[in-house]
C-alpha positions as CSV (number, residue, x, y, z in Angstrom):
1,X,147.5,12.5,-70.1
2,X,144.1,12.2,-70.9
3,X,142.4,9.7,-73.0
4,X,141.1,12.8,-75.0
5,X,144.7,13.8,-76.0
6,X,144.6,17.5,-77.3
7,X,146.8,17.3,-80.5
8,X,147.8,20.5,-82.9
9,X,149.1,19.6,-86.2
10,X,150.9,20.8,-88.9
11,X,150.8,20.5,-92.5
12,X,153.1,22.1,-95.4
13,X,153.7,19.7,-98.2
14,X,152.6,21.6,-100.7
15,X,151.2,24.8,-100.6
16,X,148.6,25.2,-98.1
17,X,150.1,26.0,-94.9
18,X,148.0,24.7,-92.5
19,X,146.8,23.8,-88.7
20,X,144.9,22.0,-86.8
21,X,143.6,21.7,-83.1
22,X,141.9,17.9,-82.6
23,X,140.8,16.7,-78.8
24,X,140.8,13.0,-79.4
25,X,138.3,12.2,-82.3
26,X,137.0,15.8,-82.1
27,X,137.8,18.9,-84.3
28,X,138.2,22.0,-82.5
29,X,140.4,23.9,-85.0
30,X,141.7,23.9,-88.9
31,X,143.3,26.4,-90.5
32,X,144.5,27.3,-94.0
33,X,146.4,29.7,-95.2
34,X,147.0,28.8,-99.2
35,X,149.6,30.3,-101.9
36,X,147.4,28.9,-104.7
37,X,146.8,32.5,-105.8
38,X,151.2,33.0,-106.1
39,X,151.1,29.7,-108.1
40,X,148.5,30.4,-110.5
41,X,150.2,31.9,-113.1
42,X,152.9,29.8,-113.8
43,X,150.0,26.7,-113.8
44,X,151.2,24.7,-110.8
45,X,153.2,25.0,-107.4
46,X,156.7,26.3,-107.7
47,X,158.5,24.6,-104.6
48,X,160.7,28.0,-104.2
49,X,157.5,30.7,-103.7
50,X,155.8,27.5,-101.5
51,X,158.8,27.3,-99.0
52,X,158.5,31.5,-98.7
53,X,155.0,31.2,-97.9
54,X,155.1,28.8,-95.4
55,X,157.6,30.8,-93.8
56,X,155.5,33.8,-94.0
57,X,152.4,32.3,-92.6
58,X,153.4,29.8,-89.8
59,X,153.2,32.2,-87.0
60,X,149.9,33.6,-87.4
61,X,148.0,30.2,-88.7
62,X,149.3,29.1,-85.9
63,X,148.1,31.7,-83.4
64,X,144.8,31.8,-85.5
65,X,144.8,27.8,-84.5
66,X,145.1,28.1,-81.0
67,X,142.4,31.3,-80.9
68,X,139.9,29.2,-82.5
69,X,140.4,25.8,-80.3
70,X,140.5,28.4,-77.2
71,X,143.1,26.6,-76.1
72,X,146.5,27.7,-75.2
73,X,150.1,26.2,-76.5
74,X,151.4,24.8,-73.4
75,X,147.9,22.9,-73.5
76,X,148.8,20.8,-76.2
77,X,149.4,17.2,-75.1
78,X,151.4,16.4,-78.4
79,X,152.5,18.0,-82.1
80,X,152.1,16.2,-85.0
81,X,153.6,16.8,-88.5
82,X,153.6,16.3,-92.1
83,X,157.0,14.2,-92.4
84,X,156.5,13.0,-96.1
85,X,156.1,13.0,-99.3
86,X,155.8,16.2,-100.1
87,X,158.0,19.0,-101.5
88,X,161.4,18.9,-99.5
89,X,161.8,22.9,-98.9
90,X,157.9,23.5,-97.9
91,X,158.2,19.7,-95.3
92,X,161.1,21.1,-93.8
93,X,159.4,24.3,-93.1
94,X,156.7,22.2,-90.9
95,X,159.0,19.8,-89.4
96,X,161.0,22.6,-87.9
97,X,158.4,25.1,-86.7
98,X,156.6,21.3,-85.1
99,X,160.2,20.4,-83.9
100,X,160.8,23.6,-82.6
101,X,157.8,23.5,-80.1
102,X,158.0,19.8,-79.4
103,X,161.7,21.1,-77.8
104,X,160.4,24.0,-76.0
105,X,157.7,22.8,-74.3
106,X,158.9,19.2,-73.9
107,X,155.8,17.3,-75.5
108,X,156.2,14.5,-77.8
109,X,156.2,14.9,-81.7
110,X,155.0,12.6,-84.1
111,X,155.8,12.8,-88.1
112,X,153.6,11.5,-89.7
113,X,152.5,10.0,-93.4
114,X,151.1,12.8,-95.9
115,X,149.2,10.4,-97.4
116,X,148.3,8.7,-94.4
117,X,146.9,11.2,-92.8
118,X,144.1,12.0,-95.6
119,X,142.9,8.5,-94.5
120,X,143.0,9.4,-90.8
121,X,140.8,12.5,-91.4
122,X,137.9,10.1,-91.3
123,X,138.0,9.6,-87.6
124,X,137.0,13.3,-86.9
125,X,134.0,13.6,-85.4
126,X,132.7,10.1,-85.3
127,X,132.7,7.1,-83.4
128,X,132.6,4.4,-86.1
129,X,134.9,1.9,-86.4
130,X,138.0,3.0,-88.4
131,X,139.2,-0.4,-89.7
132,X,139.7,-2.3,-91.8
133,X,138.6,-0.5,-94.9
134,X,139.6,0.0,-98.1
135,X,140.6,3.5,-99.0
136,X,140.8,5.3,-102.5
137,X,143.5,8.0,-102.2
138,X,143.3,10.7,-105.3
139,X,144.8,13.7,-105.0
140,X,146.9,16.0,-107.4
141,X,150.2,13.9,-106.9
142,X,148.5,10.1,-105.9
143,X,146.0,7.8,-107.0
144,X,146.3,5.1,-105.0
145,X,144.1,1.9,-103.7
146,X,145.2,0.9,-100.2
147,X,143.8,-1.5,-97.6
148,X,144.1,-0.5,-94.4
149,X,144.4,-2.7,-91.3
150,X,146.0,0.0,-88.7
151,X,146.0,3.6,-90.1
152,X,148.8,4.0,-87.4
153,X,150.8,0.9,-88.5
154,X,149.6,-1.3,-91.3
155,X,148.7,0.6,-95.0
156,X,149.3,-1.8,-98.3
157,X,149.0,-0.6,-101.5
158,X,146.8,-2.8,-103.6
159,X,147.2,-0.1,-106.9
160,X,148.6,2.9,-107.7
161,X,148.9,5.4,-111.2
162,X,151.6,4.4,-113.9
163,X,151.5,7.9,-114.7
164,X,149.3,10.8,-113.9
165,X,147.9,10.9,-111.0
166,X,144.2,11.9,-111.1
167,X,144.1,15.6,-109.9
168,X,147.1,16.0,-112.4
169,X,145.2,14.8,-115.1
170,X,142.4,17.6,-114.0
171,X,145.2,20.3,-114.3
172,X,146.2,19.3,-117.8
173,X,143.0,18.8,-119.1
174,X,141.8,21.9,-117.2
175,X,144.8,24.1,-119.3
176,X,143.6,22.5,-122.2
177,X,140.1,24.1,-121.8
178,X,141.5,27.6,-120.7
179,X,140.1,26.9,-117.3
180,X,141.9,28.2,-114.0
181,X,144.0,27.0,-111.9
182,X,143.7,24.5,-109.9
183,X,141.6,22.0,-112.8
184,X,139.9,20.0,-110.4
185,X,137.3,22.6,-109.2
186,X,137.4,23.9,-112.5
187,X,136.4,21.1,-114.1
188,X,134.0,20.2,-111.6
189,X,131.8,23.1,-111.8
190,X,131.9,23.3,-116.2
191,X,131.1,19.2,-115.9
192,X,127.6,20.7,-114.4
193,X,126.3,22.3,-117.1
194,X,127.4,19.7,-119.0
195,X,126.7,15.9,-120.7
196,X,128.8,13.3,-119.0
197,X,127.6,10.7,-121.8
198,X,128.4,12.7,-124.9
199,X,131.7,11.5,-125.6
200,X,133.1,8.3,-124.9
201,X,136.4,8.8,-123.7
202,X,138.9,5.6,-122.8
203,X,138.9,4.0,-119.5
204,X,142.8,3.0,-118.9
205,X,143.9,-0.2,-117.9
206,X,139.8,-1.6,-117.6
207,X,140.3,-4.1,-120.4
208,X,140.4,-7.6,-119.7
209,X,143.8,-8.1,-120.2
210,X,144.7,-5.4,-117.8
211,X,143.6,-7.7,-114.9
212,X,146.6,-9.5,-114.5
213,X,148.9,-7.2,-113.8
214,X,147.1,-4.2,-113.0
215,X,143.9,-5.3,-111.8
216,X,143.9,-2.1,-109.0
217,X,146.4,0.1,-110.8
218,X,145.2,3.4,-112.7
219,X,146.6,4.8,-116.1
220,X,145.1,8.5,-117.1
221,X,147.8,9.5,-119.6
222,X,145.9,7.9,-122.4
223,X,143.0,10.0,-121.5
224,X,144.5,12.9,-121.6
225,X,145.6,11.9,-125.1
226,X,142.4,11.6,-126.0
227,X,140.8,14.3,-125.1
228,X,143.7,16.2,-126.5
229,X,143.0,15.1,-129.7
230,X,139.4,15.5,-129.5
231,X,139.8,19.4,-129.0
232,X,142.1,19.6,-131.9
233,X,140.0,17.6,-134.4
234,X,136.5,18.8,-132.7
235,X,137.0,23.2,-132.7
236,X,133.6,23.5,-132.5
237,X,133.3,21.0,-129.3
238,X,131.1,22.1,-126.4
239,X,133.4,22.7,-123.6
240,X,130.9,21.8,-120.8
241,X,130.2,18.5,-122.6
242,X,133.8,17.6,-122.8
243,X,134.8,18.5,-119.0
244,X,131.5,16.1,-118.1
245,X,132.7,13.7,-120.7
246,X,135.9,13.3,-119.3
247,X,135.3,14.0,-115.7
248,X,133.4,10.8,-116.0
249,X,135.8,8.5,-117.3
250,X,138.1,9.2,-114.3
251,X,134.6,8.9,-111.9
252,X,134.4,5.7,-113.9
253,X,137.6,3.9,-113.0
254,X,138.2,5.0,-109.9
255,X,134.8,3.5,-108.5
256,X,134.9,0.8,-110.9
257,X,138.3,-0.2,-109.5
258,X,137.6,0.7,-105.2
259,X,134.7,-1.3,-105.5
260,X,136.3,-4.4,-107.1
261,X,139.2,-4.0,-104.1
262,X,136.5,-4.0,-101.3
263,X,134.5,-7.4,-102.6
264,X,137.6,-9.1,-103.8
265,X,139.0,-8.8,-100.0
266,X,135.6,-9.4,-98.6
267,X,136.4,-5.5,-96.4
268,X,132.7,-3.6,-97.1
269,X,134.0,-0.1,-96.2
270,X,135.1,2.4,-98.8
271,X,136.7,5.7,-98.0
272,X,137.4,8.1,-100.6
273,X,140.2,11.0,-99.4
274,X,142.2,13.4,-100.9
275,X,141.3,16.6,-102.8
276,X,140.0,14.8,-105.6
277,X,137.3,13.5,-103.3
278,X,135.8,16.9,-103.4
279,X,134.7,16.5,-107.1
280,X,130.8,16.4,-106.6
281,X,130.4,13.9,-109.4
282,X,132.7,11.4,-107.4
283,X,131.1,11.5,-104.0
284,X,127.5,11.1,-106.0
285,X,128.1,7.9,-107.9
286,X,130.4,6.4,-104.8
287,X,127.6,6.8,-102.4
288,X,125.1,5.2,-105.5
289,X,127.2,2.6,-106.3
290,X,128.7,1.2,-103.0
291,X,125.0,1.2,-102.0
292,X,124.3,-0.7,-104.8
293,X,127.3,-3.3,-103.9
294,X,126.1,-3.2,-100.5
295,X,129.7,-1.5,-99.3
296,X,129.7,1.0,-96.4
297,X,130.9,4.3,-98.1
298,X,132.3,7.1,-96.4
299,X,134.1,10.4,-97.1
300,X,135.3,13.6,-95.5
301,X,133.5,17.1,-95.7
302,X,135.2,18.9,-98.9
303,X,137.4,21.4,-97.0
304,X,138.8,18.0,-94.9
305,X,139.6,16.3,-98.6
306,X,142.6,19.1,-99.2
307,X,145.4,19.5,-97.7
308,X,144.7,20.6,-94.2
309,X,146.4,20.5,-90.2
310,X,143.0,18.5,-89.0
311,X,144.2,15.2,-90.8
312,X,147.7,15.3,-89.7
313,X,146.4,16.4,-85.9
314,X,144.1,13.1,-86.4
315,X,146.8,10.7,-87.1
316,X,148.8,11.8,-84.3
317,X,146.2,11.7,-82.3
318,X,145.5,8.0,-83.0
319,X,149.3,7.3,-82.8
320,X,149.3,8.9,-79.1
321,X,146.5,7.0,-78.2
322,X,147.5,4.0,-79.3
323,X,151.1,4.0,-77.6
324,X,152.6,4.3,-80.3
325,X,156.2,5.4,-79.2
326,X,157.1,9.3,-80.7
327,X,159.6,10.4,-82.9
328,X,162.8,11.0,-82.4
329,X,164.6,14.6,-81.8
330,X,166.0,15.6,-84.8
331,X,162.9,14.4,-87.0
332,X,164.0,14.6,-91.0
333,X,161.7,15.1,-93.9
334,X,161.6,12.5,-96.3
335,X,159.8,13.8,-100.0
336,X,159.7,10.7,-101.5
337,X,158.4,8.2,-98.7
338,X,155.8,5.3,-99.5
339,X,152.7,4.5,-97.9
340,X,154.1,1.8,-95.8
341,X,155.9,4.3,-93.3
342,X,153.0,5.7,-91.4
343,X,154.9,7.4,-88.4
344,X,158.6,8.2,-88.1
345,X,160.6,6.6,-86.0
C-alpha cells in the first residue's frame, strides 16, 4: 500500500446520504444525496423516512462516487465509516453497506467518529500541519469546544451546550420567523438584509460568574426565550433585523468563547467545523477576530461543513496512514458515543 492510500467513505447519520473518494490528503470525489426535502414538513428529520432513504440511495451515490474519482472499487485501499453518534437506523444503514464491502473485497474498514471526522475534513487538500489546534464544533446536534492533540487518537472536550445545540437553536428560531427548513441557511440569508446591532439579545453563560464552571460551555435556550418573547411583545418587529440580531449573539459566543480556549492553552490555531460553520456571518468575524488575537484560523469550504463522505474518507485516511490498527468484523453502531472514541476498535 501506497503512502497515498485511496480511501472511499461513508456517511449516513442523519440524513444526507453521502460518499467520498480521498487519495491521501487529496479530494477526488463527494457525493450527497439529501432527504432534507422528505423532512421538511414535519420541521426536522424523522429517523424512520431517514433509514428508507439511505437505503434507497446507497447504490447509486456510491457508483456516482466511484465515476467521479475515476477509480474503480477493487481500487480502494480502505473503507471508512460513520460509526457514531448519529441516528441508530440511518448508522446502521452505512455500517453495513461499508461492512459489506470491507468483506468482499477483503480491505480494512475503519468506523470512525461523526464528530471527529468534521475536524478531519481540514486536512483535504492541504499540507499544513493538522495539530494541535483547537476546534469549535457547531452543528445542528453539537456545540462543542475541543482541543485536539491526534485527530486519530486524542480529542478532549474543553465545553460543550447545556442545552440547544447551536444549529438547533437556528431551527427553532427559524420556525418562529416562518422561515424554511433547515433555519440555519434560513436565517443566514434574512440576517443579510438585516441590523445585527438592533436588538440586544442575551449572551448565555458570558457573565462573570459563568467562568467557573462553564468557562467553555455554551447555553442558547435562554436566547431562544428571548427572542421568543420579543416577537410576541414586538408584532410589528422587522424580521431581518431580529434574524441579524440574534444570529449575532450566537456569532458572539461562539468566537468569544474559541478564542479564549486557544490563548488560555497557548494552541494559536482555530478550526471552525460543522454545518453551522457555513453561516457567512461566522466565518467573517472568525477570520477578523483570530487575526486580531493573532490565532491561525481555518475552516472548510461550505459544502465540506455538512454532513458529507469526504470527512469521514479523511479520517480514515489519517487512521490508515498512521497505523492505526482497523476495525473489527462485525463493526456496531453506537448513536450516543462521545468525542473521546475516535476510531472503533
Amino acid at each position: 500500500m501506497t503512502s497515498q492510500p485511496l480511501i472511499l467513505g461513508i456517511e449516513t447519520s442523519c440524513d444526507e446520504t453521502a460518499v467520498g473518494v480521498v487519495r491521501g490528503r487529496t479530494l477526488l470525489a463527494n457525493v450527497i444525496a439529501s432527504s432534507v426535502e422528505e423532512h421538511a414538513r414535519f420541521g426536522g428529520v424523522v429517523p424512520e423516512i431517514a433509514s428508507r432513504a439511505h437505503l434507497e440511495a446507497m447504490p447509486n451515490v456510491i457508483a456516482e462516487a466511484l465515476a467521479r474519482a475515476k477509480v474503480d472499487i477493487k481500487d480502494i485501499d480502505a473503507f471508512a465509516v460513520t460509526a457514531g453518534p448519529g441516528l441508530i437506523g440511518a448508522l446502521v444503514v452505512g455500517v453495513s453497506a461499508a461492512s459489506g464491502l470491507a468483506v468482499a473485497l477483503d480491505k480494512p474498514l475503519y468506523g470512525v467518529n461523526h464528530l471527529s471526522a468534521h475536524i478531519a475534513v481540514d486536512a483535504l487538500d492541504s499540507d499544513h500541519e493538522l495539530e494541535p489546534v483547537i476546534a469549535l464544533l457547531v452543528s445542528g446536534g453539537h456545540s462543542s469546544l475541543l482541543k485536539v492533540a491526534d485527530l486519530t487518537s486524542d480529542v478532549r472536550t474543553l465545553g460543550s451546550t447545556l442545552d440547544d445545540a447551536a444549529g438547533e437553536a437556528f431551527d427553532k428560531i427559524a420556525r418562529l420567523l416562518e422561515l424554511d427548513f433547515p433555519g440555519g441557511p434560513a436565517i443566514d440569508r434574512l440576517a443579510i438584509l438585516g441590523d445585527p446591532a438592533a436588538i440586544e439579545f442575551p449572551r448565555g453563560l458570558t457573565a462573570a460568574k459563568d467562568q467557573v464552571e462553564h468557562q467553555f460551555d455554551f447555553s442558547f435556550s435562554g436566547l431562544k426565550t428571548a427572542v421568543s418573547r420579543y416577537l410576541q411583545q414586538t408584532p410589528t418587529a422587522i424580521k431581518a433585523d431580529v434574524a441579524a440580531s440574534f444570529q449575532e449573539a450566537i456569532v458572539d459566543v461562539l468566537l468569544r468563547k474559541a478564542i479564549a480556549a486557544c490563548l488560555e492553552t497557548g494552541i494559536d490555531s482555530l478550526v471552525i467545523a460543522g454545518g453551522v460553520a457555513a453561516n457567512s456571518r461566522l466565518r467573517g468575524q472568525a477570520q477578523a477576530r483570530a487575526e486580531k488575537a493573532g490565532i491561525r484560523f481555518r475552516t472548510p469550504s461550505p459544502i465540506l461543513c455538512t454532513d458529507n463522505g469526504a470527512m469521514v474518507a479523511a479520517l480514515g485516511s489519517l487512521a490508515l496512514t498512521r497505523g492505526l490498527p482497523a476495525s473489527t468484523t462485525g463493526l456496531a453502531a453506537d448513536s450516543s458515543s462521545g468525542i473521546e472514541r475516535v476510531i472503533w476498535d
